[in-house]
C-alpha positions in Angstrom: -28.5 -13.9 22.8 -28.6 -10.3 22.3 -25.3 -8.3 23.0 -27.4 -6.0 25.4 -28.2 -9.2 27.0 -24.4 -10.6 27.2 -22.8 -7.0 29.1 -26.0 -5.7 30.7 -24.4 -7.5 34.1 -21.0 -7.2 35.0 -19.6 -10.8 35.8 -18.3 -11.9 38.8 -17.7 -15.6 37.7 -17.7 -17.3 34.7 -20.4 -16.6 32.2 -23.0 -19.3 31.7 -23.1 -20.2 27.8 -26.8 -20.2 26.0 -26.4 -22.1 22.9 -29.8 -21.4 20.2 -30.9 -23.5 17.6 -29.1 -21.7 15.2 -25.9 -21.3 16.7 -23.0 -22.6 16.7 -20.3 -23.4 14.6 -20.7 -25.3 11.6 -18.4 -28.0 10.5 -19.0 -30.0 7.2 -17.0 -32.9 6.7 -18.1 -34.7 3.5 -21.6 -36.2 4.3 -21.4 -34.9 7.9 -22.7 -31.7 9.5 -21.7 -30.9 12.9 -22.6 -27.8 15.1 -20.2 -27.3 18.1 -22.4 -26.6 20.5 -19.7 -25.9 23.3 -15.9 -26.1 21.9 -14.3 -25.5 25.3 -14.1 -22.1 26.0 -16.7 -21.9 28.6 -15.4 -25.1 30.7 -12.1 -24.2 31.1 -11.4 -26.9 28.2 -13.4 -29.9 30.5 -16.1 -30.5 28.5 -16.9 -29.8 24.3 -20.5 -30.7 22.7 -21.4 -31.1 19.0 -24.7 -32.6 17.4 -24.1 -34.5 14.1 -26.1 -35.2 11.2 -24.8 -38.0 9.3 -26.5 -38.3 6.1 -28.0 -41.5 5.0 -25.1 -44.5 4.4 -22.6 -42.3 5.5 -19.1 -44.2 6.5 -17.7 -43.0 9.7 -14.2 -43.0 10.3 -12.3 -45.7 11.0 -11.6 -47.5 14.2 -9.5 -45.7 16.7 -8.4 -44.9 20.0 -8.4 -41.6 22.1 -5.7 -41.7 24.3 -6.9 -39.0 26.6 -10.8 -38.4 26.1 -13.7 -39.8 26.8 -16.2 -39.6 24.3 -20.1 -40.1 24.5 -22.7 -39.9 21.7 -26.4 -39.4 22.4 -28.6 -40.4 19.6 -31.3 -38.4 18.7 -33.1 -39.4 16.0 -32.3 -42.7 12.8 -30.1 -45.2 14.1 -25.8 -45.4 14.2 -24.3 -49.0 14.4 -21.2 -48.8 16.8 -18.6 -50.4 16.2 -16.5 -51.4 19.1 -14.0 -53.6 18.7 -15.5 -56.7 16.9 -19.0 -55.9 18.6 -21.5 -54.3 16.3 -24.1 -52.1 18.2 -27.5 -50.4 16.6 -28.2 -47.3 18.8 -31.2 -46.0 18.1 -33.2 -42.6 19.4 -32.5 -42.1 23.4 -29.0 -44.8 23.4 -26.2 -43.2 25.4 -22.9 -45.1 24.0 -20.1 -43.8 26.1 -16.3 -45.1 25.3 -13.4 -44.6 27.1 -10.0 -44.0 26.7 -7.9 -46.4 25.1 -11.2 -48.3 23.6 -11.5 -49.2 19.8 -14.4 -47.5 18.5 -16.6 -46.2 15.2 -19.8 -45.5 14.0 -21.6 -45.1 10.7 -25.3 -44.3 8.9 -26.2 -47.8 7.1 -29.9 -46.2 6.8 -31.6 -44.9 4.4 -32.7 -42.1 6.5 -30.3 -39.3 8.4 -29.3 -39.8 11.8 -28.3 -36.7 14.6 -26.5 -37.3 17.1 -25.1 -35.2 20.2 -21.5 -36.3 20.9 -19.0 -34.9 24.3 -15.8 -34.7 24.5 -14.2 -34.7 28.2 -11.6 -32.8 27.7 -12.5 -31.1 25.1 -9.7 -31.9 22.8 -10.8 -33.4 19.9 -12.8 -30.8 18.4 -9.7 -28.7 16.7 -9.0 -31.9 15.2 -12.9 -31.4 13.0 -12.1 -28.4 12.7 -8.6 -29.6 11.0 -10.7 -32.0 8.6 -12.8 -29.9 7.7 -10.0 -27.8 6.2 -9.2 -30.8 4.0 -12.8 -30.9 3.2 -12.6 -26.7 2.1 -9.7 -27.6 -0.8 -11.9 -29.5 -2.2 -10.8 -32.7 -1.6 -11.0 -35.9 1.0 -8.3 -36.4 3.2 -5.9 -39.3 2.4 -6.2 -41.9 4.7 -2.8 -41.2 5.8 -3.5 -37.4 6.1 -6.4 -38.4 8.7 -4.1 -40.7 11.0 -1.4 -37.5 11.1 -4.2 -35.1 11.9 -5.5 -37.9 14.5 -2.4 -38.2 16.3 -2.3 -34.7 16.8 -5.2 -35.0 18.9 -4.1 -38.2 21.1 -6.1 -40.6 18.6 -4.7 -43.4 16.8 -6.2 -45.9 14.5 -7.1 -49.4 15.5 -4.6 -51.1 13.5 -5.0 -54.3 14.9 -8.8 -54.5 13.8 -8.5 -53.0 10.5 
């Protein structure tokens, strides 16, 4: 959007938000690319948005529990195996896979070919915590299992011990 086009009306409510295809923030984390599509600031902190790639046999993380989000992934193209609990799920393009609070959950890329997938967050608090990994990421290094449950638990996430 051009900045002619974001102050050429004056606003009497809250702005709508036009997302293009190449913006957006970019977070890398390893094998992963995300692009936060809506972090937030334009739902009063309700609602976040990302799309993921996740590179072929890409591991995702592993199996936690948000204590105070929902989260939903829409797959757009490949196919994501779910893992929820001991259930194993292959979503494929057009699967919705929503999981709420308090449910065991992970996903991964055992493909050979990339997968994207558009994920929500309601509220929108778990995307500081990518952002937060991705500074691990930015040193050059992977974060320590441990160092991924403290930045987890900062976010009201914590791992599914009891299915590890």
């Amino acid at each position: 959007m051009t900045e002619a086009a974001k102050t050429s009306r004056p606003q009497t409510g809250p702005a709508i938000s036009v997302m293009g295809p190449g913006d957006g923030e970019t977070i890398i984390l390893g094998t992963t690319r995300m692009r936060v599509l809506e972090d937030g600031s334009h739902t009063e902190h309700r609602l976040a948005i990302a799309e993921s790639v996740l590179a072929p046999h890409t591991q995702g993380p592993p199996q936690h529990r948000h204590a105070r989000h929902d989260e939903g992934f829409y797959i757009i193209s490949g196919t994501v195996r779910f893992t929820v609990g001991d259930e194993e799920h292959d979503a494929t393009a057009g699967t919705l896979v929503m999981v709420p609070p308090g449910i065991p959950h992970t996903f991964a890329n055992r493909t050979d070919q990339p997968a994207v997938m558009l994920s929500t967050f309601t509220p929108d608090l778990y995307v500081q915590y990518f952002r937060d990994l991705q500074d691990t990421f930015t040193v050059g290094r992977s974060p320590t299992p441990q160092a991924n449950i403290d930045a987890m638990k900062r976010y009201a996430t914590e791992p599914a011990t009891d299915l590890a």
